[in-house]
N, C-alpha and C positions, 0 to 999 in steps of 0.2 A: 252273358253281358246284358246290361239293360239297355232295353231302348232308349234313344236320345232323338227329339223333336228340335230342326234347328227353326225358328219363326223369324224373321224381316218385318220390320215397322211392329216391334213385339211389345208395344207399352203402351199403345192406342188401339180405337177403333176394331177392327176385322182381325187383325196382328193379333192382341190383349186376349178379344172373345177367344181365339184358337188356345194362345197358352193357357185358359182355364182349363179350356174342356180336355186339353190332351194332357194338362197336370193331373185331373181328376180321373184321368184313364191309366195312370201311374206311370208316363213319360218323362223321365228329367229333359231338360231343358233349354236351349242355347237363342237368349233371346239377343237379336239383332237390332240395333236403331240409334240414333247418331245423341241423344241426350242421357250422360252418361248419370245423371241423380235420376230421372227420372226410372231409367233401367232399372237401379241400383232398387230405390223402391219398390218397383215392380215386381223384381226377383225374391225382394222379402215379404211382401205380401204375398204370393204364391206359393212359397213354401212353406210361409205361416200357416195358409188353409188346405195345404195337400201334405208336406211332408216330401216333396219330390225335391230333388236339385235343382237349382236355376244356376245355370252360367251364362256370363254378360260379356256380350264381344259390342264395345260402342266402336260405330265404323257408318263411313256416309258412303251409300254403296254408289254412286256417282262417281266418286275418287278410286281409281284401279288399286293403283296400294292397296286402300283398306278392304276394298270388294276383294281382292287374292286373299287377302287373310282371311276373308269369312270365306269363302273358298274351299281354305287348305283345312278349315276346322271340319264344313260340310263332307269332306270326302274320307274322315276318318270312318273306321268299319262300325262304331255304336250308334251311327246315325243311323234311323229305320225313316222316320217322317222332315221332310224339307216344305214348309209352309213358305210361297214367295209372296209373299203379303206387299213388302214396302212400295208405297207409292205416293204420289201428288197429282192431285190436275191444274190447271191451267185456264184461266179465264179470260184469253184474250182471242185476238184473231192473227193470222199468221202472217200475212202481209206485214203490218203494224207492230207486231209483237215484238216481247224481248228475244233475240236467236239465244243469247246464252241460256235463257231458263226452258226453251224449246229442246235444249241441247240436253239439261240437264234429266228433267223429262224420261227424254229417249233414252239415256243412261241407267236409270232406275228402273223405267219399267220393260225397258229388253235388253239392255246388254245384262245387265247385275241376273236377270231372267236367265239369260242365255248361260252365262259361266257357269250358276249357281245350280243350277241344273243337269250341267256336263260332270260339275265336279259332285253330283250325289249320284247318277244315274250310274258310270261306271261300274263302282264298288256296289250297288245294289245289285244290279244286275250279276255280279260274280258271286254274291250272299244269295242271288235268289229270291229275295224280299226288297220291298221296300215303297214307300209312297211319298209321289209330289205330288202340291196343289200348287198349282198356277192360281193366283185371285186374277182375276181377268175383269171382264165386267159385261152387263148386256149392252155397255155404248159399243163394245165389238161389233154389232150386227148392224150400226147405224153411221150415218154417217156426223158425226160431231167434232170435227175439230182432229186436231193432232193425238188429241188422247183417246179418240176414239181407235187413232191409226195404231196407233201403238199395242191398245189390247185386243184387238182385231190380229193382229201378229200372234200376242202371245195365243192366243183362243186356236190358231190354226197349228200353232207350236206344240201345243198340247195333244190335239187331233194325233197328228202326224208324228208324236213322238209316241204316244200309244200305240200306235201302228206298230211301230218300229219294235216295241218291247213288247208285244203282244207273247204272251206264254211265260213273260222270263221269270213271272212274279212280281215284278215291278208295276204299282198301279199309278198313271197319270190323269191327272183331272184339270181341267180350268172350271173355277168356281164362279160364274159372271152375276151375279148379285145387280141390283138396281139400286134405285134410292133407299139408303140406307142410314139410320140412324147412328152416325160419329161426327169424327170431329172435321173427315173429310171436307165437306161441302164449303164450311163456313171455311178452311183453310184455304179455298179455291175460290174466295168469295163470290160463290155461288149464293144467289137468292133462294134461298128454301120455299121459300111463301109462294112462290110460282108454281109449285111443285103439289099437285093435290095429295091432300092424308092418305089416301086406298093407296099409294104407290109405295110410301114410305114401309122399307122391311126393319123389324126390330132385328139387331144386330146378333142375338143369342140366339133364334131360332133359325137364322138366315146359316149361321156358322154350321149348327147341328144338324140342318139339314144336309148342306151340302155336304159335309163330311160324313152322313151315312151314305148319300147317293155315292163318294167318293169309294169307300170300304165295298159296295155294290160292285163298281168297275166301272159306274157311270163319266163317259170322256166330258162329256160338256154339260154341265148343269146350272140351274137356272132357278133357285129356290124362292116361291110366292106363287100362287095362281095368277096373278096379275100378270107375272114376268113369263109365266110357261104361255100364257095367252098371248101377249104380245112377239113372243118370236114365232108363234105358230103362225100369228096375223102377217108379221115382215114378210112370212116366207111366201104369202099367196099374193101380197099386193106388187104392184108394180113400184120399181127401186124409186123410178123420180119421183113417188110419193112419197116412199119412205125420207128421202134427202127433202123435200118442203117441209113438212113435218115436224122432221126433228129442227131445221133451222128458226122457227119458231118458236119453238122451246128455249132452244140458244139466246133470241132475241129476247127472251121475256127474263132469263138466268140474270142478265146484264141490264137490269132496270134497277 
């Protein structure tokens, strides 16, 4: 049986870069994400330049319904690779904020996390093989808002579910990336121009690396010397720097 890569947010950004590089690794394909032309092209350009399958599940993993159905697709036995890419941030403060889009948020980036992961890891662990990426982010080790909370979870989710499947075959990873070149930022209308060039990761090498560190058994990875420097730095300063710091950052994001 051939392996089958299921990806989330699979027509942009982080999402897109993974289904090249696992089409061009000879993966078919089950790409997830809520715009069904957009998919729909996506799948025929990939298959146009690899020759792999692409199947399209359009689903807003926010909404349970359609999150079960990508689900019950993930937990079939041809799935070897679970990519949980899909995600959004958020550019407000939480007092003030919209709760519904806080809500939504949290939906995408841990519960959709949480199912989508329960329903690959089972059946891997019974094959004996298989790999998830959590994309996480290095706002996990800082303190930034709601969405920092959220992939601060998953990054600990990963940790600790690696633990767990240690031996089975089954490899997990959270992939925490920095500023990176997609469509993220500006959907978050985040100010880019705040943000100095040295930090910015081009999207293809950010992908390629993490997913060898990933095939390595590496649990938390962090690909850029800038990024491996900066969480070495978190670890020896003292936190209430680290929370002044980043709220600064925040403050200049929102100009």
């Amino acid at each position: 049986m051939k392996s089958t890569a299921v990806i989330t947010g699979a027509t942009a950004g982080i999402g897109r870069v993974f289904a090249d590089l696992l089409a061009r690794e000879g993966h078919d394909l089950v790409l997830v994400a809520r715009n069904e032309e957009r998919l729909h092209t996506t799948a025929a350009e990939i298959t146009a330049a690899t020759g792999v399958e692409c199947e399209v599940i359009v689903a807003d993993l926010s909404i349970r319904e359609q999150l079960d159905r990508v689900a019950v697709r993930v937990a079939q036995d041809d799935v070897d690779v679970l990519i949980n890419n899909a995600g959004f941030g958020l550019n407000q403060r939480f007092a003030t904020g919209d709760l519904e889009r806080e809500q939504l948020m949290l939906d995408v980036l841990v519960t959709a996390v949480l199912r989508l992961t329960h329903a690959a890891v089972g059946p891997m662990k019974q094959r004996g093989r298989g790999s998830v990426v959590i994309v996480s982010s290095v706002a996990s080790f800082i303190a930034g808002g709601t969405y920092s909370a959220a992939k601060a979870w998953t990054t600990v989710f990963a940790e600790s579910l690696a633990l767990e499947l240690a031996g089975s075959g089954v490899k997990i990873s959270a992939l925490c990336p920095g500023f990176t070149h997609t469509e993220f930022h500006q959907r978050a209308g985040i100010n880019k121009r705040a943000i100095p060039n040295f930090m910015w990761l081009n999207a293809e090498t950010m992908v390629r690396d993490g997913w060898r560190d990933h095939q390595r058994g590496k649990v938390v990875t962090a690909p850029g010397w800038q990024y491996k420097f900066l969480l070495v730095l978190i670890k020896l300063i003292p936190r209430s720097t680290v929370i002044k710091f980043n709220n600064r950052i925040r403050s200049r994001n929102k100009r």
